[in-house]
Structure formats: C-alpha cells, structure tokens
VEXLO-540471 format. One record per residue (C-alpha): residue number from 1; x, y, z. Coordinates in pm, 1 decimal. Example, Ala and Ser with C-alpha at 12.3 -4.5 7.8 and 13.67 -1.06 7.14 Angstrom:
BEGIN
vexlo num=1 | u=1230.0 | v=-450.0 | w=780.0;
vexlo num=2 | u=1367.0 | v=-106.0 | w=714.0;
//
This chain:
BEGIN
vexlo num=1 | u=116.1 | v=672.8 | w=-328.6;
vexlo num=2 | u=-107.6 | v=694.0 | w=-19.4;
vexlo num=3 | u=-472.8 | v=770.6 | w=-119.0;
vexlo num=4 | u=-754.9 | v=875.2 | w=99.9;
vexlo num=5 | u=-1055.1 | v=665.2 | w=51.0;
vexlo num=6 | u=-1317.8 | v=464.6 | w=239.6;
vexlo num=7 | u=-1224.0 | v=265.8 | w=572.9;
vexlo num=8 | u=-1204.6 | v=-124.2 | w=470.2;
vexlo num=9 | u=-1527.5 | v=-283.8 | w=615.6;
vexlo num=10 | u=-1344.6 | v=-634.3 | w=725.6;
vexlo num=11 | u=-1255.8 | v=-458.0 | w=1089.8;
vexlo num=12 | u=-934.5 | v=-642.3 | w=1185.5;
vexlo num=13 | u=-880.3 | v=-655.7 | w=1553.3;
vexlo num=14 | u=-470.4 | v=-508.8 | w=1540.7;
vexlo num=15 | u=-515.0 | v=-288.3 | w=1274.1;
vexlo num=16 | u=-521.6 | v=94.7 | w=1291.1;
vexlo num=17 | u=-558.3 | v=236.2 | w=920.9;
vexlo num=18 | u=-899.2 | v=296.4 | w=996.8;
vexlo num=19 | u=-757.6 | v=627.9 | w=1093.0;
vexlo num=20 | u=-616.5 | v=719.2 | w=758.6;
vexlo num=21 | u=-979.0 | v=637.2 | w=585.7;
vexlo num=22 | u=-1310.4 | v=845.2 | w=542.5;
vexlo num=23 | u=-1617.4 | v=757.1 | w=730.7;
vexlo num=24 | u=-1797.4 | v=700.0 | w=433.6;
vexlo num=25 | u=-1774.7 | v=579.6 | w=49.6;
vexlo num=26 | u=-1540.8 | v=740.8 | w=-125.7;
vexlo num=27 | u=-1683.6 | v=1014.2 | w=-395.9;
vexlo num=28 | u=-1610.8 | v=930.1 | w=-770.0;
vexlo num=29 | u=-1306.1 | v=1085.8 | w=-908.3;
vexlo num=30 | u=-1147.1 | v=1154.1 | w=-559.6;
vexlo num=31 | u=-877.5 | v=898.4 | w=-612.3;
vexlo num=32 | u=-797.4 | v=1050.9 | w=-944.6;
vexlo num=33 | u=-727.0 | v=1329.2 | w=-856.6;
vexlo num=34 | u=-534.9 | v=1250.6 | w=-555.3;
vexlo num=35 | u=-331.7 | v=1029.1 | w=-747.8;
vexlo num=36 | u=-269.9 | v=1302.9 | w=-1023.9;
vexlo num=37 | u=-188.4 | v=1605.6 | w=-777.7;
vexlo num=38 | u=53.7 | v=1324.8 | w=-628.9;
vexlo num=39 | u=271.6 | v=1245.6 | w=-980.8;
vexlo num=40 | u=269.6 | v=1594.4 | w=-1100.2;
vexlo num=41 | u=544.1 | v=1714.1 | w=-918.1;
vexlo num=42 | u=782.2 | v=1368.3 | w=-922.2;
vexlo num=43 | u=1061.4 | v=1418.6 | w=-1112.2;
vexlo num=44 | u=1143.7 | v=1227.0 | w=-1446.7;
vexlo num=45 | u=1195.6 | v=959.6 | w=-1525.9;
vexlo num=46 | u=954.5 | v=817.2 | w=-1326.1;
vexlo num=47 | u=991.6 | v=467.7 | w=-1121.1;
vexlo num=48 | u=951.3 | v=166.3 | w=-1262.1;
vexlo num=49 | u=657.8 | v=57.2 | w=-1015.9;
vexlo num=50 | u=365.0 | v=240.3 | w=-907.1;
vexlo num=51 | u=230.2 | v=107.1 | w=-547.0;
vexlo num=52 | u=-132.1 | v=217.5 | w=-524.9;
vexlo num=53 | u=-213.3 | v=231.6 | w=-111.6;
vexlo num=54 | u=-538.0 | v=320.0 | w=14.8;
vexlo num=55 | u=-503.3 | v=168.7 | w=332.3;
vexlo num=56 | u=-806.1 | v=-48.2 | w=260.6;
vexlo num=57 | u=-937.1 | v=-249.3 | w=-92.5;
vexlo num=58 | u=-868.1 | v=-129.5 | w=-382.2;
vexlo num=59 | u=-1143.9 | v=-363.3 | w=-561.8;
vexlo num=60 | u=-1399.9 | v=-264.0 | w=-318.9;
vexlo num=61 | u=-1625.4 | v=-27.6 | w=-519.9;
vexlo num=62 | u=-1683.9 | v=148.2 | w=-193.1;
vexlo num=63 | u=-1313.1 | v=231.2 | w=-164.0;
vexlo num=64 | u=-1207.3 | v=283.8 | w=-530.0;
vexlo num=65 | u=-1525.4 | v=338.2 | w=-724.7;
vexlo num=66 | u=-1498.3 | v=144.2 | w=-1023.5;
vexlo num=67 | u=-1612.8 | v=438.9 | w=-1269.7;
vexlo num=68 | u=-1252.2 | v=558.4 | w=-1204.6;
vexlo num=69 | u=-1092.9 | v=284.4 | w=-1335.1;
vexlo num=70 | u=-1017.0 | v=395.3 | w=-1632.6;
vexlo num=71 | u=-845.2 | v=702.0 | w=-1529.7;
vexlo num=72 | u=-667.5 | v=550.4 | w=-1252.3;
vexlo num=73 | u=-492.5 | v=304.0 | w=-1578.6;
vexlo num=74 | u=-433.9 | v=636.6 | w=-1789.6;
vexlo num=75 | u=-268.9 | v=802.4 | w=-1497.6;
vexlo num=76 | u=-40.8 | v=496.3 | w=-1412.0;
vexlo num=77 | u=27.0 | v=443.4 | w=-1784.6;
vexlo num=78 | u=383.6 | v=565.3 | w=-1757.0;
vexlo num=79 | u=481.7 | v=269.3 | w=-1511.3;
vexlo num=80 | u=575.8 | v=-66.6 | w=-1582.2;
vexlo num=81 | u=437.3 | v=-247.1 | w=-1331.6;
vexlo num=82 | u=132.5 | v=-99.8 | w=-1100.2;
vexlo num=83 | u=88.0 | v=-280.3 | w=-738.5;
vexlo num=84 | u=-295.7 | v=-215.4 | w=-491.6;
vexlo num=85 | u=-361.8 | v=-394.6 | w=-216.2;
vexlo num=86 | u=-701.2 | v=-621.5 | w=-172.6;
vexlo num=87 | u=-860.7 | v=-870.5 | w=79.3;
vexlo num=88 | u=-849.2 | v=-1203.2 | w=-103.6;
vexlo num=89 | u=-1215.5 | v=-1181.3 | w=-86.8;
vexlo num=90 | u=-1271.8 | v=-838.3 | w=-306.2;
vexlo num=91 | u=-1021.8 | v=-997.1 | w=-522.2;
vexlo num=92 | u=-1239.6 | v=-1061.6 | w=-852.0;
vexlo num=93 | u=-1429.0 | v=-889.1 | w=-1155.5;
vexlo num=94 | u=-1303.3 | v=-570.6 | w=-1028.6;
vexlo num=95 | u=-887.1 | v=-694.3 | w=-1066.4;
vexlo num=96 | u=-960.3 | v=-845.7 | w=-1422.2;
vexlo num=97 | u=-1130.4 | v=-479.9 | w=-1518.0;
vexlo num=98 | u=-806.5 | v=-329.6 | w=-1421.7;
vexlo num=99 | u=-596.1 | v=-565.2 | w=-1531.9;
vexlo num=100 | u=-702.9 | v=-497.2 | w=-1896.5;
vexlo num=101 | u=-683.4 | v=-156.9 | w=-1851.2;
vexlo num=102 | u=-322.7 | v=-95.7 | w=-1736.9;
vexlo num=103 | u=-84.6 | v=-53.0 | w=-1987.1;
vexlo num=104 | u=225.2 | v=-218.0 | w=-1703.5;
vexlo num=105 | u=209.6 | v=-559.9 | w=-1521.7;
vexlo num=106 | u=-35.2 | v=-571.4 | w=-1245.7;
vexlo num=107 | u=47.2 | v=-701.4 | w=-944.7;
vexlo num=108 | u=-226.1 | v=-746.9 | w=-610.0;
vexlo num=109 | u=-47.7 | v=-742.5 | w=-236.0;
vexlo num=110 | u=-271.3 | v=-962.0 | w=-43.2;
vexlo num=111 | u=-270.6 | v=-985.7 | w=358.9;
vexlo num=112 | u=-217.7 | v=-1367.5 | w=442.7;
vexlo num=113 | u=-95.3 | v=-1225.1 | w=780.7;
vexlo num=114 | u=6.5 | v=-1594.1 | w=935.7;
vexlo num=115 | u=-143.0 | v=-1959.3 | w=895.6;
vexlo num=116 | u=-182.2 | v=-1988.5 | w=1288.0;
vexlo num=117 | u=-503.0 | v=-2104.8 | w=1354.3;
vexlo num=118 | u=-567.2 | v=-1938.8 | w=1712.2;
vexlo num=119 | u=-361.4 | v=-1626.8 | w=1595.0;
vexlo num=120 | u=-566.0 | v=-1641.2 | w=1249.7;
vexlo num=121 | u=-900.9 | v=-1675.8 | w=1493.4;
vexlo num=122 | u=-892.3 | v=-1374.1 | w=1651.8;
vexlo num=123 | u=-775.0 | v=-1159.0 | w=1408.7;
vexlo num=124 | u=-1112.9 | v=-1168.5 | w=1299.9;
vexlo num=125 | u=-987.7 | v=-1084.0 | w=953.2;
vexlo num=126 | u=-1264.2 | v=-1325.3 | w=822.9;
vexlo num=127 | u=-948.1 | v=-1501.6 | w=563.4;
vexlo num=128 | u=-1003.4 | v=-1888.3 | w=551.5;
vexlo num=129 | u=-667.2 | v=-2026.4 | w=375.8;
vexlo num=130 | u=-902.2 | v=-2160.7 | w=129.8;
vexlo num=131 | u=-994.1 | v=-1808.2 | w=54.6;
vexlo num=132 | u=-610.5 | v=-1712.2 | w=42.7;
vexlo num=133 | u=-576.7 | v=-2037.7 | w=-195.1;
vexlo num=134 | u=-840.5 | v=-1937.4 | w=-375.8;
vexlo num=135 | u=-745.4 | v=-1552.0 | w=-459.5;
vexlo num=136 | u=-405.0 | v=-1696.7 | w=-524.6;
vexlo num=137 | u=-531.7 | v=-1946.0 | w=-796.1;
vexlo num=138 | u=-755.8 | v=-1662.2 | w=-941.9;
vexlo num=139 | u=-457.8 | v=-1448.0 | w=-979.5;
vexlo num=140 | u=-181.9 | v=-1679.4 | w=-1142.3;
vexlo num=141 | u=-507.5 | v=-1795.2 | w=-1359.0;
vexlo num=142 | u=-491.0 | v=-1416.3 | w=-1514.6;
vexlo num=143 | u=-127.3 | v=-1446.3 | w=-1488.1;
vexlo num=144 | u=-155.7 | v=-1135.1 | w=-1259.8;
vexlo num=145 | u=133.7 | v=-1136.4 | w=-960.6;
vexlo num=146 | u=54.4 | v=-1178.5 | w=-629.0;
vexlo num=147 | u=258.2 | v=-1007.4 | w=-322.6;
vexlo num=148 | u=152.6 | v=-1094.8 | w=31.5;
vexlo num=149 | u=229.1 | v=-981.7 | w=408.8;
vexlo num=150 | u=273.9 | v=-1201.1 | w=678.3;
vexlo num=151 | u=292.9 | v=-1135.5 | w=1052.8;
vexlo num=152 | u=573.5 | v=-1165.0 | w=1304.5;
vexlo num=153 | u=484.0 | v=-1117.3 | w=1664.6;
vexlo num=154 | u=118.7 | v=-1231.6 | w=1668.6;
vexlo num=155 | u=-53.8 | v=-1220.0 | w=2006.6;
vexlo num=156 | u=-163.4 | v=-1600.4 | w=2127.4;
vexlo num=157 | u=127.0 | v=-1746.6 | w=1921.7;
vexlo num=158 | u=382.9 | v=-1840.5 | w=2247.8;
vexlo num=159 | u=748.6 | v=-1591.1 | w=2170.7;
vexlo num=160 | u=971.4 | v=-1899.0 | w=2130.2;
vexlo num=161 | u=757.1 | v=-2014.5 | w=1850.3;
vexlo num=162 | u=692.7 | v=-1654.5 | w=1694.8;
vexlo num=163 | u=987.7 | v=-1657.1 | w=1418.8;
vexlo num=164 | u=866.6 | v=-2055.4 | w=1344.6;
vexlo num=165 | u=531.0 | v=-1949.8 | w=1230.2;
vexlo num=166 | u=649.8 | v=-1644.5 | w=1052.6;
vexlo num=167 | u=897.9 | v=-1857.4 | w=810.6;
vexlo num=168 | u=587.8 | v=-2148.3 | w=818.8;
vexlo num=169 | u=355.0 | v=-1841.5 | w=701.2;
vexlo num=170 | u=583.8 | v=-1727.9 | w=429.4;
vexlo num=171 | u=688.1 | v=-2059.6 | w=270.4;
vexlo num=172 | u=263.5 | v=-2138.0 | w=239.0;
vexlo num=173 | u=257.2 | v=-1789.4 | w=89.6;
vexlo num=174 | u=511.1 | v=-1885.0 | w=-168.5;
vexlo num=175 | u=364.1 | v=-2243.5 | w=-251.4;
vexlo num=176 | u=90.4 | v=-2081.5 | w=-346.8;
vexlo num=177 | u=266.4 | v=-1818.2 | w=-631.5;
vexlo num=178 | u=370.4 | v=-1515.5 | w=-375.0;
vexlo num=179 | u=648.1 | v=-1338.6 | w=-576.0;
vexlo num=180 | u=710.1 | v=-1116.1 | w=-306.7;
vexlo num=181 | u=630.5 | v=-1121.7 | w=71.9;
vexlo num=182 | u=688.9 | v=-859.1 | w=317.4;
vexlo num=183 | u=758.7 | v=-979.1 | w=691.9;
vexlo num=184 | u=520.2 | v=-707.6 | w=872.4;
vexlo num=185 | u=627.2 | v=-687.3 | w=1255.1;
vexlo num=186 | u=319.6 | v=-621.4 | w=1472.3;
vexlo num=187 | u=302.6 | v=-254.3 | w=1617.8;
vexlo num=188 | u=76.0 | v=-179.6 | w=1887.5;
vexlo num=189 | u=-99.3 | v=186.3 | w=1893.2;
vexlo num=190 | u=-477.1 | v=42.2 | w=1798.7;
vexlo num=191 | u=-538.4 | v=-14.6 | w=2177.1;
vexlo num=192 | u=-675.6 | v=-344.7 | w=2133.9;
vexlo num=193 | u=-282.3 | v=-474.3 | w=2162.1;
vexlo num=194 | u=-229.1 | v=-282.7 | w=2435.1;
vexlo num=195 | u=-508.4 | v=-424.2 | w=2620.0;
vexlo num=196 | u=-365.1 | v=-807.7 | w=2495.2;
vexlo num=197 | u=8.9 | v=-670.2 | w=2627.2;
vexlo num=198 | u=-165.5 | v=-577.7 | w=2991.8;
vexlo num=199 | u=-295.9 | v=-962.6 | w=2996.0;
vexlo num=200 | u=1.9 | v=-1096.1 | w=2903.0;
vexlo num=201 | u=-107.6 | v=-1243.6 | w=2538.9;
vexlo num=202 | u=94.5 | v=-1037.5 | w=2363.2;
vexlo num=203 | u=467.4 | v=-943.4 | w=2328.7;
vexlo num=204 | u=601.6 | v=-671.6 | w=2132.9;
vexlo num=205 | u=820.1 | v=-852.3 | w=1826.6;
vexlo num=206 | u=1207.6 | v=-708.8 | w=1827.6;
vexlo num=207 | u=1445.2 | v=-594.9 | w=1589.4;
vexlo num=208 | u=1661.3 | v=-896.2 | w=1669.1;
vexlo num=209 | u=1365.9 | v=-1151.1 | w=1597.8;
vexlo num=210 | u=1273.8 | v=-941.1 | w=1259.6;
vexlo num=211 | u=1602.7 | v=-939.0 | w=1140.8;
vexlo num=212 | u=1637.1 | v=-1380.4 | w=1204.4;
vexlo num=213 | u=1310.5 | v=-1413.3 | w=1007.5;
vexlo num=214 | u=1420.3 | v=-1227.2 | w=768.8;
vexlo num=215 | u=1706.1 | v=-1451.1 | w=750.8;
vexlo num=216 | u=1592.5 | v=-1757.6 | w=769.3;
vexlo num=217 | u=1381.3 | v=-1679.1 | w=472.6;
vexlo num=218 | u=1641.0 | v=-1545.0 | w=282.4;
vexlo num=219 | u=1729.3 | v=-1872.1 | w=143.9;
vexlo num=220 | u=1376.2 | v=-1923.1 | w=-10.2;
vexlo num=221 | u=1507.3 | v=-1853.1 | w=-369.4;
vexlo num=222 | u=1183.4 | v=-1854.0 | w=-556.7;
vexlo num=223 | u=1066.5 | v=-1535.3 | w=-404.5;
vexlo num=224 | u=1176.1 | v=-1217.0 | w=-257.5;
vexlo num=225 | u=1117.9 | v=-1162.8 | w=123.3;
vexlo num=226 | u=1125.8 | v=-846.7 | w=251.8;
vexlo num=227 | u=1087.7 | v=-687.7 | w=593.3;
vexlo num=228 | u=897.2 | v=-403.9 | w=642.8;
vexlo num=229 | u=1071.6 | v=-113.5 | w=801.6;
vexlo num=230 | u=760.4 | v=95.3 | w=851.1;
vexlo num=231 | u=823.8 | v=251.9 | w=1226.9;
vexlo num=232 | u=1122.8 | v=28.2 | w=1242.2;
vexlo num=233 | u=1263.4 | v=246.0 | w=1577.8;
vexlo num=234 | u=1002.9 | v=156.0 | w=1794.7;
vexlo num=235 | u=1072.1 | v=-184.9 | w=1759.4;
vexlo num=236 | u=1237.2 | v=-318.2 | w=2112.3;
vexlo num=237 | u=1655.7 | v=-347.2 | w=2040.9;
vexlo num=238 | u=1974.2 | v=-353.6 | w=2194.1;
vexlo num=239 | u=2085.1 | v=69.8 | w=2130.9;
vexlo num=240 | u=2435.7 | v=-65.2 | w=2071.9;
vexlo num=241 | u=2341.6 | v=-288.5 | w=1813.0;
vexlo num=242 | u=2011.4 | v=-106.6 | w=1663.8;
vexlo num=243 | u=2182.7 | v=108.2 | w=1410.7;
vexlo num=244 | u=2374.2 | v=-173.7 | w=1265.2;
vexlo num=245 | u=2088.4 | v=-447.2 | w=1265.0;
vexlo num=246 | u=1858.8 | v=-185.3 | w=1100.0;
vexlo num=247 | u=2123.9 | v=-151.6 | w=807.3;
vexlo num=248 | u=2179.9 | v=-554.5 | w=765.4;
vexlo num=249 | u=1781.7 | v=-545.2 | w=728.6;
vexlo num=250 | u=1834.4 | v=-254.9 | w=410.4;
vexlo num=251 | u=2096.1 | v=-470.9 | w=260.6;
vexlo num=252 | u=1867.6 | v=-769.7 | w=276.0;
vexlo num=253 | u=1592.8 | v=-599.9 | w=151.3;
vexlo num=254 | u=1760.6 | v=-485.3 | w=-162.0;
vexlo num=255 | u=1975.2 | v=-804.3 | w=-243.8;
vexlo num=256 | u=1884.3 | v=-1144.4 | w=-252.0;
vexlo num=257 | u=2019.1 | v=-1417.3 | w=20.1;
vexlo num=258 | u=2137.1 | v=-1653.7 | w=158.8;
vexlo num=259 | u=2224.8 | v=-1457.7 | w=406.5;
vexlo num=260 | u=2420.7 | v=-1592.0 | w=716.7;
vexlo num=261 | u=2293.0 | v=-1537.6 | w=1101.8;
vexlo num=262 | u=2458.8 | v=-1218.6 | w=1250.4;
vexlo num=263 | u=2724.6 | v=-1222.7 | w=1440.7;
vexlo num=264 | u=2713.7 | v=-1042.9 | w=1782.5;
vexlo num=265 | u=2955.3 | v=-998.0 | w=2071.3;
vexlo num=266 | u=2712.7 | v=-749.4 | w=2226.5;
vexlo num=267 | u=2612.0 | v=-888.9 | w=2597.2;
vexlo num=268 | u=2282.1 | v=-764.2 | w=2537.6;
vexlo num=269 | u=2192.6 | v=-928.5 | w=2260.6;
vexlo num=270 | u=2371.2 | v=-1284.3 | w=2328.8;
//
C-alpha cells in the first residue's frame, strides 16, 4: 500500500521519494484513512502480508502520527504478517507500540544500502553500521523480523568491484538477522546522479550485473534475496537478451537458489 505522508527528514543524496511526500507533518488520521479507502475494494481473501510504504519512516511521529496506531493495527488485523519501512535510527518505542498492537507478525524493512565506506560517506544517509547493528539487535531482541535493501551500482564504488560489494553488503545484512534482502539497483532521475554520471563517478548498474548479484546470492540459504524490479526497463541491457534475463530474475525471486550463472551465446552480452 503506498501512503502519502510526510517527506523523511534524513535527506539522502540519490534518493527521489521526496516527491511522493507532503511538505509538512502528516495530519492525524490521514494514513487511516488512506489505508482503509485502499483495502476496501481488494478482493477476498486477502494476502497474507500487508507492506505498509510511505516512502519515508513509519516510526517517525512526523510521518505516521502515533495516535493512529491503533487503527492502523485494527485495519491490518486481517493479515498475517504486516511489513513498514524505518531508518534504523527511528527504529524504537514507536516499533514495540506497534508490535503489540498487530494482531500478524511484524516485520521492519530497513535501508542498509551497502557497507562501502566512501559509497556509505556520501550518501549522507547519516547510518553508522553500528546503528544498522544496533536496530538489528533491537529487533531480533523483540523477536520482530527484519528485511533490508542493499545497493548495486553505487557511485564512487569502481564497476568491476560493484557486484563484490553488493554480495559483501548482503551477507553483513544477513549476519546480522536479515530474513529478507532486496538487491535495489540504483536509478538516476534525482539529478544529483546525473550530475555524478557527467563527472564520471557514476555508472548506471545493468540488467546483466543485477541478475549475477542476484545469483551469486542465491546460494545464501539462510535468507531470501530478492531483486527489486521497480523500473526494471530502464535498466541498460542487451534487447536480445532483456526479455529473457528479466524473467530468470521473476523465477529467482519467487523460488529459492542455488541458481547457476546464465548461459549466453548473445555477442552482446559475452
């Protein structure tokens, strides 16, 4: 569910949901009723999982006020497991209010977004991994699940090493209790990675590269890796072979691994 609430105050330098967000709090019951307009028409029976995205934190009170709480938990009642996103540093009082309150598992997606430190620098995401560590801790303490999205494609991290720090990113995620992780490839369309492109300190990830992370990580059996698919044509690819990696990366995303490298007699992709 996509929910229209107040822009998330930690500013990262490639991110663009600021233009999905409000310019200022968001008003008490808003979310409610967003989220209640948005289940009324689904048809029954309902999904197991309810994903709760306001394309900022749900435990900051300016975001998700925490008066509506309690209605949030009645509406998601019929769902078994309920998933909202947070910076690990909002993660806190707030999570262990809802926790008690949904009747379903709770699960929190956390960015860890990559454990590069020059990447992780100027992201100015304002994450130490101790932070990450320490969210991560918090949650299996409450025995609440923990999801998290890593990076592929970071500007200042050199191309050859790109898929390297992506795998290194998700195994640190998974040490620490990640159940899930989704493999986000970088988009540009905030400016500030078009400006990084122009200087040369930034190279648009591919489909190829997404699709040999995904992978690789594919034998990591005490989690499920994902890729995210999100815009997944404007991703640079071979046309010959696009429509066929973009199906592997489905099947992977909806069955556990191993799974082998592809194979490819395509000149273009060799």
């Amino acid at each position: 569910m996509f929910l229209a609430g107040a822009e998330c105050p930690f500013t990262c330098s490639f991110c663009d949901l600021w233009r999905w967000t409000l310019d200022g709090p968001t008003p008490v019951g808003a979310i409610p009723v967003q989220l209640a307009r948005a289940l009324e028409p689904l048809a029954r029976p309902l999904p197991e999982r309810l994903k709760l995205y306001n394309a900022s934190n749900f435990f900051d009170a300016r975001a998700v006020p925490r008066e509506d709480l309690p209605r949030i938990a009645e509406l998601a009642r019929p769902f078994a497991a309920v998933t909202v996103e947070s910076h690990a540093s909002t993660i806190g009082p707030a999570t262990l209010e809802l926790k008690t309150l949904v009747s379903g598992r709770l699960e929190v997606a956390v960015g860890l977004e990559t454990i590069h430190p020059v990447a992780m620098e100027h992201l100015n995401k304002r994450l130490a991994l101790a932070r990450f560590d320490s969210a991560a801790e918090f949650l299996a303490g409450h025995d609440i699940d923990l999801r998290a999205f890593v990076l592929l494609g970071l500007p200042y991290v050199p191309v050859q090493e790109s898929i390297a720090w992506t795998i290194r990113s998700v195994e640190y995620a998974v040490a620490r209790g990640a159940k899930r992780v989704a493999i986000i490839p970088v988009r540009s369309g905030n400016g500030e990675l078009e400006r990084l492109q122009a200087l040369g300190a930034f190279v648009p990830p591919t489909l190829a590269q997404l699709e040999d992370a995904l992978v690789q990580c594919s034998a990591i059996a005490s989690a499920a890796v994902t890729a995210d698919l999100w815009d997944v044509d404007r991703l640079p690819a071979c046309e010959v072979c696009r429509p066929q990696r973009i199906a592997r990366i489905r099947a992977m995303n909806l069955r556990s691994g191993p799974w082998l490298p592809a194979s490819s007699s395509c000149s273009a992709c060799a």
